[in-house]
N, C-alpha and C positions, 0 to 999 in steps of 0.2 A: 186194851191197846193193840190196835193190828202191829202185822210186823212189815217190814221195809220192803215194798215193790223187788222183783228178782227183777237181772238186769238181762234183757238178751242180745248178743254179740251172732253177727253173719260171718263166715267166710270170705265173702266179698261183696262188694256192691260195685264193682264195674259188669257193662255188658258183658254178658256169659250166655252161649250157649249149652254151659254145664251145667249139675246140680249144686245148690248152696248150703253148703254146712252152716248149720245154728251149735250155739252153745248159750246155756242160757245156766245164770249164775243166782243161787237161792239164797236167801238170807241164813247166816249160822242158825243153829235152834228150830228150823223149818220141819213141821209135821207132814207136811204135805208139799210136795213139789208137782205141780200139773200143766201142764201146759195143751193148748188147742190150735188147729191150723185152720184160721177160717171165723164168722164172726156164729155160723152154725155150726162150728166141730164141735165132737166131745171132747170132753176134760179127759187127760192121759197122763198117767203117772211119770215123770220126766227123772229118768237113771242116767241118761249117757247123750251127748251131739249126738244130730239127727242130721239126714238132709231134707232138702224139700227142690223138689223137680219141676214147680213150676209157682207165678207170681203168687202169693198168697199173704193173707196178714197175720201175724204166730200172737198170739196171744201167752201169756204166763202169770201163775198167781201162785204163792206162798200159803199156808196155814199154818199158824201157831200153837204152840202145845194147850192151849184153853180151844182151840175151834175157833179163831179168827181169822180169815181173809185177810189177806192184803189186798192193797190197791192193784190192777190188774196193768200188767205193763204189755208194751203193744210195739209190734217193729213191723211195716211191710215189707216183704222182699219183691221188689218188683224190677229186676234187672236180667231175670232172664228172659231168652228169646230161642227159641228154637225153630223159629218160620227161615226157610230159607229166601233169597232174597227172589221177586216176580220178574223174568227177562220178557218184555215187548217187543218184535219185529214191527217196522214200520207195512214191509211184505216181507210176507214168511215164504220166500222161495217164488219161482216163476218156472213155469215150461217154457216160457215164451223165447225162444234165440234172438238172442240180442249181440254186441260186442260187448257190453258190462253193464249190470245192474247196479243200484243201489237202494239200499235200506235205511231206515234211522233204527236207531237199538234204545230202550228206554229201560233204565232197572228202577223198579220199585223198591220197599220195604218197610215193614213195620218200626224198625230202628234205620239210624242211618244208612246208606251206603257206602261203604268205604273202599271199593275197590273192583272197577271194572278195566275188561280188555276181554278181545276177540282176538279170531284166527279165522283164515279161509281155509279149509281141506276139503278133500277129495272123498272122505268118507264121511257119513253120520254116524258110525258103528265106534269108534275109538277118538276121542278131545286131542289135539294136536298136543304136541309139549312146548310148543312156544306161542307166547300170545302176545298181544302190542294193548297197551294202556290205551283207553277212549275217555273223552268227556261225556259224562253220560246224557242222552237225548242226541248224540252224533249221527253221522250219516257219513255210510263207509262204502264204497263202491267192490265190486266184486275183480278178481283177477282178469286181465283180457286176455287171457289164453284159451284154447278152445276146449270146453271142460266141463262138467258137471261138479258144483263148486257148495259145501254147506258152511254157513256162518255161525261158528260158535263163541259160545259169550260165556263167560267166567265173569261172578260178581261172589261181592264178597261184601258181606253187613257189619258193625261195630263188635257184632255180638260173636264174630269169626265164625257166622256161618257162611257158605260155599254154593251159588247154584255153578252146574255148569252144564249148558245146553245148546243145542244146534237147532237151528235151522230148517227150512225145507231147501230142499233142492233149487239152487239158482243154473241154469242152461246158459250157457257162454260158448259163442259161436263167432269166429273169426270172417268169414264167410256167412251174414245173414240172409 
């Protein structure tokens, strides 16, 4: 008679850019506790929670004091995400003197987007501390003050990961 499938329990299954604690629970009486990360991992003698740092399917199996297997029980953890999210310039900056430019801004991501906004400053060296919410795929026009101006975007995915990045250089000229 095999003995009873061990059960494995995650830490979480919401979007995480973290790592996921496993626990995985053996049957009383269990000669063998083993578990594998993968459908090609080896078999690993299972003492203590583990994590796992990226999407993977855990495997676990039991053995019984005669040398029987259990039935092999299976959990994928597929909720982390560590890609930060992709920002698009419509144009990525202009030499060209103008009174005001405009861009459209587009954020990608492998999980959702959850949270864009921009700022106009004066440097590309240091992200402003204040930024204004956009609808993402918008088009935002540049300051008309006469300036050398870079557009940074903060996005933000499900998984709370963060890009945040600027722009090339927009020339804004009162006096064209």
């Amino acid at each position: 008679l095999s003995p009873d499938a061990p059960t494995i329990a995650v830490g979480s299954t919401s979007q995480t850019n973290q790592n996921v604690a496993v626990t995985i629970t053996y049957p009383t009486g269990s000669l063998a506790r083993e578990y594998k990360l993968g459908a090609t991992g080896q078999w690993q003698s299972y003492s203590s929670p583990f994590v796992v740092s990226e999407n993977t399917m855990i495997y676990a199996r039991a053995m019984n004091t005669v040398g029987t297997y259990s039935t092999e029980a299976r959990m994928a953890v597929g909720n982390i995400d560590k890609v930060l999210p992709h920002v698009t310039f419509g144009t990525n900056g202009s030499n060209t003197p103008a009174k005001s430019h405009e861009t459209s801004i587009t954020v990608t991501d492998n999980v959702a987007v959850s949270q864009t906004s921009y700022a106009w400053s004066q440097t590309d060296a240091v992200p402003p501390t204040t930024f204004t919410d956009f609808t993402n795929g918008a088009t935002v026009a540049t300051p008309t003050s006469t300036g050398l101006y870079y557009l940074w975007v903060k996005a933000g995915d499900t998984a709370s990961n963060t890009a945040t990045v600027a722009s090339n250089m927009f020339y804004v000229t009162t006096t064209p």
